[in-house]
C-alpha positions in Angstrom: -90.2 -131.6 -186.8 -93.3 -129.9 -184.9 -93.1 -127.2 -182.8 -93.8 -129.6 -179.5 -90.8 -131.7 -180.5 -86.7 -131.0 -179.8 -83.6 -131.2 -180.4 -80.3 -130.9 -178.4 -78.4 -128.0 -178.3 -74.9 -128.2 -177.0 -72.7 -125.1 -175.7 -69.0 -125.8 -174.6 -67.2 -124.0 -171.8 -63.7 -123.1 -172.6 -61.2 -122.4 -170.5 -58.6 -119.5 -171.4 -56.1 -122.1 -172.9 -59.4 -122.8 -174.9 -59.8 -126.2 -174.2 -62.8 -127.4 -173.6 -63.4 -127.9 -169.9 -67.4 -128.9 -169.8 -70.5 -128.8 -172.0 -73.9 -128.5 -171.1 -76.9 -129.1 -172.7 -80.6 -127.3 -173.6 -83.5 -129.2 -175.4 -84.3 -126.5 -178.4 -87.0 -126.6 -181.0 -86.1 -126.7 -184.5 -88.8 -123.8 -185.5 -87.2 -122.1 -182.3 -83.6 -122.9 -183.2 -84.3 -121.3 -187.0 -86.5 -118.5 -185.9 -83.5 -117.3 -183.3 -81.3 -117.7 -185.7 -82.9 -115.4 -188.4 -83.8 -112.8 -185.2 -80.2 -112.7 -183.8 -78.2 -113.4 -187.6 -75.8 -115.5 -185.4 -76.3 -119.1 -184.6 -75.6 -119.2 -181.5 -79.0 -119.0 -179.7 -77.8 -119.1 -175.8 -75.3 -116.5 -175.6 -76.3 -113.3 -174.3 -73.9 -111.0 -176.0 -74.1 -112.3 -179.6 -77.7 -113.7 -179.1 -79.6 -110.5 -177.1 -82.5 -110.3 -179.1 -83.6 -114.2 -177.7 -81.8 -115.3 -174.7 -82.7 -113.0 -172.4 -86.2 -114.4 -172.8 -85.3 -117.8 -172.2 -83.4 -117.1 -169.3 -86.3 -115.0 -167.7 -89.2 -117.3 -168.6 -87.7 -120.5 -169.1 -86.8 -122.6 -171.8 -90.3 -123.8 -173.0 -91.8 -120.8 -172.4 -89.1 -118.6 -173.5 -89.1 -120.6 -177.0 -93.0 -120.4 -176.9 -92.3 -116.2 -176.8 -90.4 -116.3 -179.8 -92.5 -118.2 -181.7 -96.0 -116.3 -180.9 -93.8 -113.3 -182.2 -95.0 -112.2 -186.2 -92.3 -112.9 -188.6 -90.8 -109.7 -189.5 -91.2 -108.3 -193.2 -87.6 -107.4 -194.6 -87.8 -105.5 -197.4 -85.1 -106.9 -200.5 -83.1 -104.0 -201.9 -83.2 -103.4 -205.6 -80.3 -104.3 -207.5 -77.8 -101.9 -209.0 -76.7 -102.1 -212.2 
C-alpha cells in the first residue's frame, strides 16, 4: 500500500453491559496505522487515552492531515540495550 491509499479502521461503542451498541468508521493509512502504532505501543490509534501521542492530532487537524503530521515526523532512533549475561 502507498501512503495516498487506505484502509478502514473500525472502533466499537460499548455500552456498560459491554455489548456492542454502534461502530463507526475512519479511513486510515497503512504507513499511518503502523507508524501510530510504534508512536503510541498500543494499537489502538483513535482513542485519546491510550493513543495520546497521535489522536489528538487527528482530531485537531483532520484525518488526512492529521495522518500527513505523523508521517512528516522523523522516525525516532531507539537505542537496543545490551544483553546480560
Amino acid at each position: 500500500m502507498t501512503r495516498d491509499e487506505a484502509i478502514p479502521y473500525i472502533s466499537f461503542c460499548i455500552d456498560d453491559d459491554g455489548r456492542i451498541i454502534g461502530y463507526y468508521g475512519a479511513p486510515v493509512g497503512a504507513d499511518y496505522l503502523r507508524k501510530a502504532v510504534k508512536a503510541n505501543g498500543i494499537y489502538g490509534v483513535l482513542d485519546f487515552f491510550y493513543a495520546g501521542k497521535t489522536a489528538p492530532k487527528l482530531l485537531q487537524l483532520g484525518p488526512v492531515a492529521g495522518q500527513n503530521w505523523l508521517l512528516d515526523q522523523p522516525e525516532k532512533r531507539r537505542r537496543r540495550r545490551k544483553a546480560v549475561a
